[in-house]
C-alpha positions in Angstrom: 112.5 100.3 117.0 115.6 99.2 115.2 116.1 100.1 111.9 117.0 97.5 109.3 120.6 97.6 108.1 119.3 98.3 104.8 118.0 101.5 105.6 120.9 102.1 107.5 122.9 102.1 104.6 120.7 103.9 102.3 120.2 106.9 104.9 124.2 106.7 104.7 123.9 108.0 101.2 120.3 110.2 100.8 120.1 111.3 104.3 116.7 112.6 105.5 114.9 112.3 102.0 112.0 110.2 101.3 112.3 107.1 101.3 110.0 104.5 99.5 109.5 101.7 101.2 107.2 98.5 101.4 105.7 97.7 104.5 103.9 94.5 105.4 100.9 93.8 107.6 99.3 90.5 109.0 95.6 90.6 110.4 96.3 87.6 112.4 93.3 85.3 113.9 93.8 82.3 116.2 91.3 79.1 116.4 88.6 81.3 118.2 88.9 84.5 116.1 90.4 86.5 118.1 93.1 89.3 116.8 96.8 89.6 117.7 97.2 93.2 118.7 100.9 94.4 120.4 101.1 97.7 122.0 104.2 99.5 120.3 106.7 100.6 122.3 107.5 103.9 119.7 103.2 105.4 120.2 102.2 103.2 123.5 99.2 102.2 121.2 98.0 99.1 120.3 98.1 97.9 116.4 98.2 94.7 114.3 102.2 93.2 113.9 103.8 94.5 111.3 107.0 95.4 109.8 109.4 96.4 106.6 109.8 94.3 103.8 113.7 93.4 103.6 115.2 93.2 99.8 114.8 90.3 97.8 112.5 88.9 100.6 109.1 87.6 99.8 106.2 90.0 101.2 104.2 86.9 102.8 108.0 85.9 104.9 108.1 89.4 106.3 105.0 89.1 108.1 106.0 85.3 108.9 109.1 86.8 110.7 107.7 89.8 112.2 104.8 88.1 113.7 107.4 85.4 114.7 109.9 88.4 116.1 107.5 90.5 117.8 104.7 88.0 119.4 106.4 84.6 119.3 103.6 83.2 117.2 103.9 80.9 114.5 101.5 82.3 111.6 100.4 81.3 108.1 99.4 83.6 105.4 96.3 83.3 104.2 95.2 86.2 101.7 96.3 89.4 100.6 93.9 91.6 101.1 95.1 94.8 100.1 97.5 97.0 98.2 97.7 100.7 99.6 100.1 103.4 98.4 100.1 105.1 101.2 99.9 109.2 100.9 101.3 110.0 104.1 104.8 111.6 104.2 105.8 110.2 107.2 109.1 112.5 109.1 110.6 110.2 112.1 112.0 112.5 115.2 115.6 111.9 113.4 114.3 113.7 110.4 114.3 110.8 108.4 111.2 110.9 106.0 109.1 107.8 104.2 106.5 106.9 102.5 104.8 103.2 102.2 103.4 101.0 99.8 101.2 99.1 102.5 100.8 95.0 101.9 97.6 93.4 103.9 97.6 90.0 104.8 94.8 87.9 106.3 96.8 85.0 108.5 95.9 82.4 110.9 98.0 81.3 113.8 99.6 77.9 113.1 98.0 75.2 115.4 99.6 74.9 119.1 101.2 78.4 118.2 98.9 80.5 119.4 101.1 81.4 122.7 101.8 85.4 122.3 104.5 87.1 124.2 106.6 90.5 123.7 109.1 89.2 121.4 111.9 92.5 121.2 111.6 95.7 122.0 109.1 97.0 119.3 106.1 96.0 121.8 105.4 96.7 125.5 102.7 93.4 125.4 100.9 91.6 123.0 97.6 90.1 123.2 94.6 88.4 121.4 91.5 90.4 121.0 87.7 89.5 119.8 86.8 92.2 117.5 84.3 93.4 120.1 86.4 93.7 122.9 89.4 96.1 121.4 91.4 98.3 123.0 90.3 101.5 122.7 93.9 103.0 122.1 94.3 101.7 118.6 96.0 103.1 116.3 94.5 104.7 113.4 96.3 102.9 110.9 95.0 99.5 112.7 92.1 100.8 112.5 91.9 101.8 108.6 93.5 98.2 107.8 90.6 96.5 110.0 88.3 98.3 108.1 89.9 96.9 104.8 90.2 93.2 106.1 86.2 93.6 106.6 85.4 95.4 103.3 87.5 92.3 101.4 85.3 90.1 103.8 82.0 91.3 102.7 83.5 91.1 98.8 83.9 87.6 99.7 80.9 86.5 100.9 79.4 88.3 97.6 81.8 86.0 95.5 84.3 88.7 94.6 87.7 87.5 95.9 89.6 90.0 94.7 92.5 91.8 96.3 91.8 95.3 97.3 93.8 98.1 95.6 93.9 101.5 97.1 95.9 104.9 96.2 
């Protein structure tokens, strides 16, 4: 995966220390509720598009772009689910470590959009999914973030719209 310039820089001048960074996330449905899933090219598993928040960016346009970037589908953000600080140290195979604050968006693909195809080199292939049907090679981090788009969902239809907030 290419790393932003951003990071570039900053790594320039801290090296392998942690890094805090904001990562976005889009649970993304087309017209017929199924789920945009890309297999990343870094694990070979399949997870929900996502991507790092660039400065003085909105969190909602990150996952505009990404989705845009990686799948070649147009999306709308609909709801933020969730706000995770992530716990995880996470060290890269350069050494480089990083931790996440974790944004969860539910989005919709726009109309006539819904066309998915690898975008760069982040994903081998991209795909919609119905929930039932998944891939089993998920990754775990899709997984926990599917689990919190259904958790908001059930808050919902019990009349509590509120974003989730996590630590």
């Amino acid at each position: 995966m290419p790393t932003p310039e951003f990071i570039i820089r900053l790594r320039e001048k801290i090296g392998h220390d942690p890094l805090w960074l904001i990562g976005v996330t889009g649970y993304i449905e087309d017209d017929r509720g199924r789920v945009l899933l890309g297999r990343r090219s870094d694990t070979g598993r399949w997870a929900l598009v996502s991507g790092i928040n660039e400065p003085g960016e909105q969190p909602a346009e990150t996952i505009v772009r990404e989705a845009l970037e990686e799948t070649g589908v147009a999306i709308e953000p609909d709801e933020l689910v969730s706000v995770v600080a992530d716990p995880r140290m996470i060290t890269y195979a350069n050494g480089d470590k990083v931790q996440y604050l974790e944004l969860l968006f539910c989005c919709h693909a726009k109309a006539g959009a819904e066309a998915a195809r690898v975008g760069d080199e982040e994903s081998l292939e991209v795909g919609w999914f119905y929930r039932g049907e998944l891939p089993q090679d998920l990754s775990e981090t899709t997984r926990e973030r599917m689990a919190l788009v259904d958790e908001y969902r059930a808050r919902l239809r019990h009349g509590d719209a509120h974003c989730l907030f996590r630590s």
